[in-house]
TILO-543962 format. One record per residue (C-alpha): residue number from 1; residue in three letters; chain; x, y, z. Coordinates in Angstrom, 3 decimals. Layout:
BEGIN
 lotor seti rofi     east    north       up
   NUM  ALA    A        X        Y        Z
...
END
This chain:
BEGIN
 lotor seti rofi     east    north       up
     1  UNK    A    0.000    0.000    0.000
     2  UNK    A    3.015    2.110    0.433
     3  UNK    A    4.974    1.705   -2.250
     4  UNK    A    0.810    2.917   -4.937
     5  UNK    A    0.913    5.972   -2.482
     6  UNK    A    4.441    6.775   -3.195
     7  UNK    A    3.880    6.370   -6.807
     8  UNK    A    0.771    8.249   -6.836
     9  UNK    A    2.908   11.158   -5.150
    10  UNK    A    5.839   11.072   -7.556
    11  UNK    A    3.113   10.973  -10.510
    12  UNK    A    1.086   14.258   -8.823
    13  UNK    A    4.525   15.750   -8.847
    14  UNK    A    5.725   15.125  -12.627
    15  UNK    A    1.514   16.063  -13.417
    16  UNK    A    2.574   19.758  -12.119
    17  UNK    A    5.625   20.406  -13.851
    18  UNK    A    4.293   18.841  -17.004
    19  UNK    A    1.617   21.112  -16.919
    20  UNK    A    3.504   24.111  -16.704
    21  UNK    A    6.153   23.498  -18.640
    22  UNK    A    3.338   22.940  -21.451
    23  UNK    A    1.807   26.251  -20.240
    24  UNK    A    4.797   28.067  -20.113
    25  UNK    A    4.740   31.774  -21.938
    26  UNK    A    5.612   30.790  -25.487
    27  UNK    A    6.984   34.240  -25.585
    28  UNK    A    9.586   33.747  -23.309
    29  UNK    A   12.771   33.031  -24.719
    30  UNK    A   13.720   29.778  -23.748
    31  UNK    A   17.197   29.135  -21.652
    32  UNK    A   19.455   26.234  -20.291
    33  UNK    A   17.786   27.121  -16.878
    34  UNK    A   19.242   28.892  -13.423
    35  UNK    A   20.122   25.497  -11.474
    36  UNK    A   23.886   25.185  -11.866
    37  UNK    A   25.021   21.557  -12.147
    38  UNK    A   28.638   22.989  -13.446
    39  UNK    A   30.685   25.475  -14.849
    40  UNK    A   33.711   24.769  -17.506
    41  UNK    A   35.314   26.692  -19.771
    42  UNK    A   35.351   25.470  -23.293
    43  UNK    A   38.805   25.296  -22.961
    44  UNK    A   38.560   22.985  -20.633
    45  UNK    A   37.054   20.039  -22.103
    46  UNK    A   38.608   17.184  -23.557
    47  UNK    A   36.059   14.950  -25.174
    48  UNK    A   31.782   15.217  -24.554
    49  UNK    A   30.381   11.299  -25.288
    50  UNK    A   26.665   10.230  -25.989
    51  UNK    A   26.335    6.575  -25.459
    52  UNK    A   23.232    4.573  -26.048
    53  UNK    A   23.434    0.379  -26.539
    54  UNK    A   24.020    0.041  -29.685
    55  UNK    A   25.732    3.471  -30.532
    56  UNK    A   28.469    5.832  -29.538
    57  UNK    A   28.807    9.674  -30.655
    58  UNK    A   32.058   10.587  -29.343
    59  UNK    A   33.133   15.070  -29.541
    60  UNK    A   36.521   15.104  -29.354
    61  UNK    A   38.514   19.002  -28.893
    62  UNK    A   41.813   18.775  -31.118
    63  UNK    A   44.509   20.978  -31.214
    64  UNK    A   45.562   23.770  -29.157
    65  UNK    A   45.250   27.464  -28.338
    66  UNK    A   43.285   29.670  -30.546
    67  UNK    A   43.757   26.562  -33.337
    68  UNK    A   41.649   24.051  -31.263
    69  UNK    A   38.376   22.978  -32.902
    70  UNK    A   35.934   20.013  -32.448
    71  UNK    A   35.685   16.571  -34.432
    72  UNK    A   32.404   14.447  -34.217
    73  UNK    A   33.022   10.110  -34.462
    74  UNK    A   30.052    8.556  -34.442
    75  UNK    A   29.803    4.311  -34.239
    76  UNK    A   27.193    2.259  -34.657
    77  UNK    A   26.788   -1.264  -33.583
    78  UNK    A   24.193   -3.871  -35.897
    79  UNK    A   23.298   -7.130  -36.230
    80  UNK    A   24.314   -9.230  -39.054
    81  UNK    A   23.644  -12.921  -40.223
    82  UNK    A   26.315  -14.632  -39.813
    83  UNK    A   27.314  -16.261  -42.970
    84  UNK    A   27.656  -20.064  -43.555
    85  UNK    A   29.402  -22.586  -45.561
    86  UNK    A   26.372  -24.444  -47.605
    87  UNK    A   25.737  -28.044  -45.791
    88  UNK    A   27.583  -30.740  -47.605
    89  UNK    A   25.518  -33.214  -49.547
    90  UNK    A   23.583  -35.756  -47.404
    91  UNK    A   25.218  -38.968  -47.455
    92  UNK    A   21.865  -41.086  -48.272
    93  UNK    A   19.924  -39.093  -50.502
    94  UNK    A   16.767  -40.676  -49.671
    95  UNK    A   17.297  -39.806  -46.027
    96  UNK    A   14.877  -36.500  -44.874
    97  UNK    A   16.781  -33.059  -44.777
    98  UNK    A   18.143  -32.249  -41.384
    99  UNK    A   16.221  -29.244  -39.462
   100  UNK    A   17.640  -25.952  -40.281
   101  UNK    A   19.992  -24.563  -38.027
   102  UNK    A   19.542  -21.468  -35.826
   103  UNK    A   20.401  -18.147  -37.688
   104  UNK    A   23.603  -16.921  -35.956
   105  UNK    A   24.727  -13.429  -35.838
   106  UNK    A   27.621  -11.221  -35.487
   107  UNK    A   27.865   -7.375  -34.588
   108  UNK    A   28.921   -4.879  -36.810
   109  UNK    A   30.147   -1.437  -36.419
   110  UNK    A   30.529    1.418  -38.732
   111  UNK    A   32.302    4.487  -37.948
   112  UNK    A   31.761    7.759  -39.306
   113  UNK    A   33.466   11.168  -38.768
   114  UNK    A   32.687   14.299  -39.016
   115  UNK    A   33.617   18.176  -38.663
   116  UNK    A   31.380   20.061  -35.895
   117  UNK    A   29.916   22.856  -37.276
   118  UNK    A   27.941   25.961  -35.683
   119  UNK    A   24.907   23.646  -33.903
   120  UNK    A   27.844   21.528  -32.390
   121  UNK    A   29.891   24.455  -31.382
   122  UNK    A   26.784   26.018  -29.690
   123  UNK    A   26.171   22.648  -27.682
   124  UNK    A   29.673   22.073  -26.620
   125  UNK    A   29.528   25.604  -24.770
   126  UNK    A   25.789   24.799  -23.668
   127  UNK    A   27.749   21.775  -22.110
   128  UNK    A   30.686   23.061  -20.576
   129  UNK    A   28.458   25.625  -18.414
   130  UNK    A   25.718   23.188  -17.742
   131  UNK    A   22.216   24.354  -16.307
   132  UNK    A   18.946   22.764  -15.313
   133  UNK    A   15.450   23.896  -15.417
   134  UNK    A   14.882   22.502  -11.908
   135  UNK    A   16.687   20.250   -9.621
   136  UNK    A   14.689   17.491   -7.978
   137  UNK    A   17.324   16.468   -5.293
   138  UNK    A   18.543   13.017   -4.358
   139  UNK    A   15.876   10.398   -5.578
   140  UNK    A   15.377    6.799   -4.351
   141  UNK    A   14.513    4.031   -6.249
   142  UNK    A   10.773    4.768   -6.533
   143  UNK    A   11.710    8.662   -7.807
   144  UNK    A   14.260    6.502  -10.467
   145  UNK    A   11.618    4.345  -12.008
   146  UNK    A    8.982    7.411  -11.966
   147  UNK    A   11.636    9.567  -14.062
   148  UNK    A   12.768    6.381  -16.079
   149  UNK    A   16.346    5.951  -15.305
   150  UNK    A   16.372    2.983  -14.439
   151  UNK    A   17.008    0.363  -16.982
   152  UNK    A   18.384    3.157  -19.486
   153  UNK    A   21.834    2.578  -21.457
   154  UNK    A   21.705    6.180  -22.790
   155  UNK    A   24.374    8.713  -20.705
   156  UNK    A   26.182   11.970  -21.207
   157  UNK    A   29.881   11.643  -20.134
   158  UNK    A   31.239   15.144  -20.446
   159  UNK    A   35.638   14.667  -19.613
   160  UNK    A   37.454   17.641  -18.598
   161  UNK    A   41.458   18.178  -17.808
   162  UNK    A   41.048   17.311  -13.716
   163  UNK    A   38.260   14.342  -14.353
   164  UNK    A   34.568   13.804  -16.052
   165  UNK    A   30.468   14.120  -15.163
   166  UNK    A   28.338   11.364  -15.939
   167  UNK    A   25.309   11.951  -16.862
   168  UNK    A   22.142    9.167  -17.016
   169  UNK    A   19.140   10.418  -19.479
   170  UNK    A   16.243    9.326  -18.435
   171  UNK    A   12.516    9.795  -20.289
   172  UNK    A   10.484   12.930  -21.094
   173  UNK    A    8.366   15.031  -19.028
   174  UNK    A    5.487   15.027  -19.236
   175  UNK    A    3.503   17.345  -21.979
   176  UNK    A    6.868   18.431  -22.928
   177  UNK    A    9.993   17.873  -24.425
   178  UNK    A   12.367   19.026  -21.393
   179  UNK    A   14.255   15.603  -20.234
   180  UNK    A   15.159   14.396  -16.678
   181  UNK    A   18.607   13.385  -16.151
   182  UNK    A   20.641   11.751  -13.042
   183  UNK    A   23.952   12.687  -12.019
   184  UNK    A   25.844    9.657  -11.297
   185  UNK    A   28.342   11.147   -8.976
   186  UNK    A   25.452   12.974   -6.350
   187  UNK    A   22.506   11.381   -7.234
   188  UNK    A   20.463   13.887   -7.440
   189  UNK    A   17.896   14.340  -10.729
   190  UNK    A   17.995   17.337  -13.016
   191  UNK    A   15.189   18.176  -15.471
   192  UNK    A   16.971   19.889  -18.247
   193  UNK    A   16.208   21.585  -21.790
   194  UNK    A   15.286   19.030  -24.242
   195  UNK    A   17.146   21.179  -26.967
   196  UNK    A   20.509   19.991  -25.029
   197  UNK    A   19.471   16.419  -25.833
   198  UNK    A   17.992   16.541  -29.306
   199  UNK    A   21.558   17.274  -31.221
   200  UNK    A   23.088   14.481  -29.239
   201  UNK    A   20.471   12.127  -30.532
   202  UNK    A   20.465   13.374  -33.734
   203  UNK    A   24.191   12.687  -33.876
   204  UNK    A   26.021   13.869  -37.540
   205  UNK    A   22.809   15.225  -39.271
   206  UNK    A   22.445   17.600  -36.291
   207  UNK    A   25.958   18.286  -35.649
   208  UNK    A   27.567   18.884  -39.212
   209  UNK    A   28.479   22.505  -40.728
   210  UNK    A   25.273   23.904  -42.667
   211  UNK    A   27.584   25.965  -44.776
   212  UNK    A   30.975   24.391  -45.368
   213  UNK    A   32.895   27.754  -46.213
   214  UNK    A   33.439   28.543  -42.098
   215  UNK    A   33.274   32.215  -42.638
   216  UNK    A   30.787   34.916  -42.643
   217  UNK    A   29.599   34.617  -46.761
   218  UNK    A   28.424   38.724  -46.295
   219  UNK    A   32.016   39.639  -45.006
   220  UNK    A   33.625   38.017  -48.979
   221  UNK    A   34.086   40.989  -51.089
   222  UNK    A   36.298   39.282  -53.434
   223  UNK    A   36.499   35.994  -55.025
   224  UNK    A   39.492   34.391  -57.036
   225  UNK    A   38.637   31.459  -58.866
   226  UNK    A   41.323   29.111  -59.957
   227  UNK    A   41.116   26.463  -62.720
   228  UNK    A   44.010   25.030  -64.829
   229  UNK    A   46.460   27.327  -64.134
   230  UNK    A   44.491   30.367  -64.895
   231  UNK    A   42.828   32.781  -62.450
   232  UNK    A   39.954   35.092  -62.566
   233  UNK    A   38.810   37.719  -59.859
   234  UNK    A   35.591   39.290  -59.175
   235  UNK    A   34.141   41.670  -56.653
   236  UNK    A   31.085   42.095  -55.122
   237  UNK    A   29.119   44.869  -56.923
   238  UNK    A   25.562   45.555  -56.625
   239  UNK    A   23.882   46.599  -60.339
   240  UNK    A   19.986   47.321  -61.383
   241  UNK    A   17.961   44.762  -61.592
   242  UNK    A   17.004   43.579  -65.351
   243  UNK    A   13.334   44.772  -65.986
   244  UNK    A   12.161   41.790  -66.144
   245  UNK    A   12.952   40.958  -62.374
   246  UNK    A   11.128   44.175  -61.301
   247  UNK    A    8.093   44.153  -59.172
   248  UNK    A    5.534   46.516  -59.299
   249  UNK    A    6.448   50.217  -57.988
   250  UNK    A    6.208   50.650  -54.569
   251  UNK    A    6.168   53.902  -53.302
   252  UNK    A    7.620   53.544  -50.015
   253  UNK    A   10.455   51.063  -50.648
   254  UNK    A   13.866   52.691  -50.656
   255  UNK    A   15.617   53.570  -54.142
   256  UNK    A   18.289   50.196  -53.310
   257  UNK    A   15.297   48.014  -53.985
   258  UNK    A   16.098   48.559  -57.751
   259  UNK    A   19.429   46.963  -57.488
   260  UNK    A   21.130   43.524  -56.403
   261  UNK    A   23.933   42.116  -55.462
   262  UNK    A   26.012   39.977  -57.453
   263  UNK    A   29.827   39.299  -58.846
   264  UNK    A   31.291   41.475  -61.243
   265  UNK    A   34.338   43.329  -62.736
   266  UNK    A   34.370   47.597  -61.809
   267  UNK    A   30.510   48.446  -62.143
   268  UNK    A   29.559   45.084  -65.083
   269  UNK    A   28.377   42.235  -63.825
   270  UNK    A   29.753   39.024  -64.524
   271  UNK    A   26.928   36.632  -65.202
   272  UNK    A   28.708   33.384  -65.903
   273  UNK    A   30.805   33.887  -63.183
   274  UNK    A   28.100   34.833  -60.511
   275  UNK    A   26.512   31.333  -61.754
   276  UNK    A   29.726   28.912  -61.699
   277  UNK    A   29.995   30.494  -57.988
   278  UNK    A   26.486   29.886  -57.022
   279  UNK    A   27.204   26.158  -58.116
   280  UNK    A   30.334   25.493  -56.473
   281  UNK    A   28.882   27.343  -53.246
   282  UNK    A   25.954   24.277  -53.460
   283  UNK    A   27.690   21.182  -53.565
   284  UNK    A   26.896   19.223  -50.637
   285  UNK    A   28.902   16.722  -49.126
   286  UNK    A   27.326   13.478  -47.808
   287  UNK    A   30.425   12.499  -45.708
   288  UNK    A   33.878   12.908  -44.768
   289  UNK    A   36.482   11.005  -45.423
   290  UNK    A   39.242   11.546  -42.703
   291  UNK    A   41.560    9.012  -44.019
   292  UNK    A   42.097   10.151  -48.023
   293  UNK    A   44.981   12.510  -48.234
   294  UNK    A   43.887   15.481  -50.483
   295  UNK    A   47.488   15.440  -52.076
   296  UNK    A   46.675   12.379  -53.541
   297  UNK    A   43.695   13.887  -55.336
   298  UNK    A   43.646   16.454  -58.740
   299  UNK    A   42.371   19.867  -58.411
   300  UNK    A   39.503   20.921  -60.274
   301  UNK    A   38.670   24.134  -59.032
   302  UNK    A   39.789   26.361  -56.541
   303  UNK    A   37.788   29.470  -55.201
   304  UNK    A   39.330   31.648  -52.705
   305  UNK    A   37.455   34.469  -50.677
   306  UNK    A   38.882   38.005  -49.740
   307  UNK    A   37.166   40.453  -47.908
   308  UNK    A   37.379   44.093  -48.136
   309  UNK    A   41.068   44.556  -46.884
   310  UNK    A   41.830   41.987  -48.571
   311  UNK    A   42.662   39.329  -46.559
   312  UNK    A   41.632   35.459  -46.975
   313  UNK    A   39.175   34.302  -45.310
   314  UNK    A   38.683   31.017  -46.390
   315  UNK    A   38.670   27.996  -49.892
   316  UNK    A   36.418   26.309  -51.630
   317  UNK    A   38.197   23.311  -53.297
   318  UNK    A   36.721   21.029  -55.867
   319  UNK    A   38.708   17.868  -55.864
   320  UNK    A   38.414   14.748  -58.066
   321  UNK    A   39.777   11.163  -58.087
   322  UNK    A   40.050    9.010  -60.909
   323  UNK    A   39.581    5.399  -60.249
   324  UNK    A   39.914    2.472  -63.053
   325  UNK    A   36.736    1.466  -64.624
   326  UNK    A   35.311   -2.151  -65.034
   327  UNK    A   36.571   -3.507  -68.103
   328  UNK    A   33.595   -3.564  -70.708
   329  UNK    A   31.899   -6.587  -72.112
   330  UNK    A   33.451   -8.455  -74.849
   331  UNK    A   31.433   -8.057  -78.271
   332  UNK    A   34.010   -9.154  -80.899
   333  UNK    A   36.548  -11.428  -79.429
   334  UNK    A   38.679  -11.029  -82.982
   335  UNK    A   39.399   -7.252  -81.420
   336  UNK    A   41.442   -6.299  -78.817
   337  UNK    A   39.505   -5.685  -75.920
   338  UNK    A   38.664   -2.095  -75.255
   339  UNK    A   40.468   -0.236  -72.265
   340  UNK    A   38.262    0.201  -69.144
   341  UNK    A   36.896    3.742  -68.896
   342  UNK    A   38.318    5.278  -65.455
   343  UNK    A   35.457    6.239  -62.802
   344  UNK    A   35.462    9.770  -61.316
   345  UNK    A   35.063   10.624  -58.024
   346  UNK    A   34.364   14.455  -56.499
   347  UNK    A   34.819   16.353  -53.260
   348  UNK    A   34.749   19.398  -51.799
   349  UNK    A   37.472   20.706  -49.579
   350  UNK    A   37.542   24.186  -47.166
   351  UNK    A   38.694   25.027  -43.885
   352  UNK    A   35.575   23.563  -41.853
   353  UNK    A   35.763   20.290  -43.527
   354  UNK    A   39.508   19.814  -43.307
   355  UNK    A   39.334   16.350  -44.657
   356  UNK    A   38.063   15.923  -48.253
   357  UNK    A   33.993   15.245  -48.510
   358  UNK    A   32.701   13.758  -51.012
   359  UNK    A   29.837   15.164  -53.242
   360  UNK    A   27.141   13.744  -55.302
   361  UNK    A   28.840   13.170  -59.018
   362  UNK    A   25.967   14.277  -61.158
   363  UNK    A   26.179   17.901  -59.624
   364  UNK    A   29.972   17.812  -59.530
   365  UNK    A   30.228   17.122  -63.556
   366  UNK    A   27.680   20.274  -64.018
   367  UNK    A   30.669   22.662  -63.099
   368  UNK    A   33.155   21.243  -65.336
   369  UNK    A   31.706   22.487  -68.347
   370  UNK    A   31.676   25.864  -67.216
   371  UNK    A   34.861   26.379  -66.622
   372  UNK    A   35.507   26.669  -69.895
   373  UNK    A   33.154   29.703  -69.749
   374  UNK    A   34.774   31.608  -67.486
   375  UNK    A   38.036   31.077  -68.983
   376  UNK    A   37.128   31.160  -72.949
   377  UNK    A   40.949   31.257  -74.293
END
């Protein structure tokens, strides 16, 4: 009879705060909370791990001093059948087939890494100065199963220079999407923001660079593009918009509204080289392939970006890698057979990536013609 009214209590209690943290004033920005659990410097941490049973996502700080930035490896663990040698042929024929053995399998893991881009970088601080929403002291078993961490695999190890927080993740609460989470160390249960928990679930799709470049695109005033040993510059100019990309007057839009901004040489706008940009600029990688040197690979294309002073601010590589082909099928065997055609492979290569990434082929090959375009002679 104890042990329903204890449960009854905990559930009244995680009833409340569900309720208002569903009721809570939309228009309130939301924050990591005012209950400190700790307070690092960025500088401070070594590694931040998210480990769940079958899969490990592993931030890892490399390098030093103002070069020091943040790698993502992510494993994960699945079954496989186990593959068999075929039975050998029954030894009376007539005999009935034996019964099939038990499928046997074997774990797997694939590992992928990955560069950390601004979501990451904005969770690792998030992390280093971690808050709660509300602290729910030291809980006993009955407060464990009530919060769900017990039975959980899933934890938050955040390691820093003088030693490392553990941190269990348990279930949701209630109406929201705010998690609890146990602190292995104290015992005590945390509810924090769910928005701390999300990327580390989402792993590499929620952690990777949305733009590749690693600089401020507005700040580029200047862009050299480099392609077979020639070189082409253009500057960010801002010209009138072509009449046919006019809207209707409007009376109290400013006099700028009839221009845009686009690449160009003095006060003429370069259209084919605005557009070979814009491509380049859209190539999306789909991984990253930490262990291919880049020196082994041939240079396509090569934009760099200056900004007003003229001083770099990052590259934009387009890489490829030539691969032999399968040899094709033999259709008059009085010829000699026909060389295999070589395979191409593409990547992109910048600052934020530092490792080559490789890019779907069919919008790689769209740049190549153009090239010839921007440098007709």
């Amino acid at each position: 009879m104890r042990g329903v009214i204890v449960h009854a209590a905990l559930l009244f209690v995680m009833l409340i705060y569900g309720y208002q943290t569903w009721t809570r004033d939309k228009g309130v920005k939301p924050t990591a909370g005012e209950v400190v659990m700790w307070n690092r410097s960025e500088g401070d941490l070594k590694t931040i791990e998210f480990a769940t049973a079958d899969r490990t996502l592993r931030l890892e700080r490399r390098g030093d001093g103002a070069a020091a930035y943040w790698w993502g490896v992510e494993s994960r663990t699945t079954k496989k059948l186990k593959p068999k040698d075929p039975p050998p042929p029954p030894a009376d024929p007539a005999a009935p087939p034996p019964p099939p053995e038990a499928p046997e399998y074997v774990d797997e893991t694939t590992t992928r890494e990955f560069p950390i881009g601004e979501p990451g970088e904005k969770l690792v601080k998030d992390l280093a100065r971690m808050r709660a929403i509300k602290s729910l002291g030291v809980v006993k078993d009955e407060g464990k199963q009530a919060y769900e961490l017990v039975d959980t695999s899933k934890t938050i190890t955040v390691m820093t220079k003088d030693g490392g927080k553990t941190l269990v993740l348990g279930g949701r609460v209630y109406g929201g999407s705010d998690r609890y989470v146990l602190d292995v160390d104290s015992g005590k249960a945390f509810v924090v923001l769910g928005s701390l928990i999300t990327p580390l679930e989402g792993g590499e799709g929620a952690l990777r660079p949305t733009d590749i470049r690693g600089f401020d695109a507005k700040a580029a005033m200047a862009v050299e593009i480099a392609a077979g040993g020639k070189t082409k510059v253009v500057n960010r100019i801002k010209v009138k918009k072509p009449d046919d990309d006019k809207a209707a007057p409007n009376p109290h839009a400013p006099a700028a509204d009839d221009e845009i901004e686009t690449w160009g040489t003095g006060q003429t706008a370069d259209t084919a080289a605005a557009n070979f940009i814009d491509k380049v600029e859209k190539l999306r990688p789909s991984s990253f392939e930490a262990k291919l040197d880049p020196k082994t690979l041939g240079e396509v294309v090569k934009l760099t970006y200056r900004d007003g002073r003229g001083q770099v601010l990052g590259t934009f590589q387009v890489l490829k890698q030539e691969k032999p082909g399968e040899p094709p099928p033999v259709v008059d065997p009085t010829k000699p057979p026909e060389p295999p055609a070589p395979t191409v492979e593409y990547y992109v290569l910048t600052e934020r990536t530092r490792v080559p990434a490789p890019v779907p082929k069919v919008a790689a090959e769209r740049i190549v013609p153009d090239i010839t375009t921007i440098f007709p002679n």
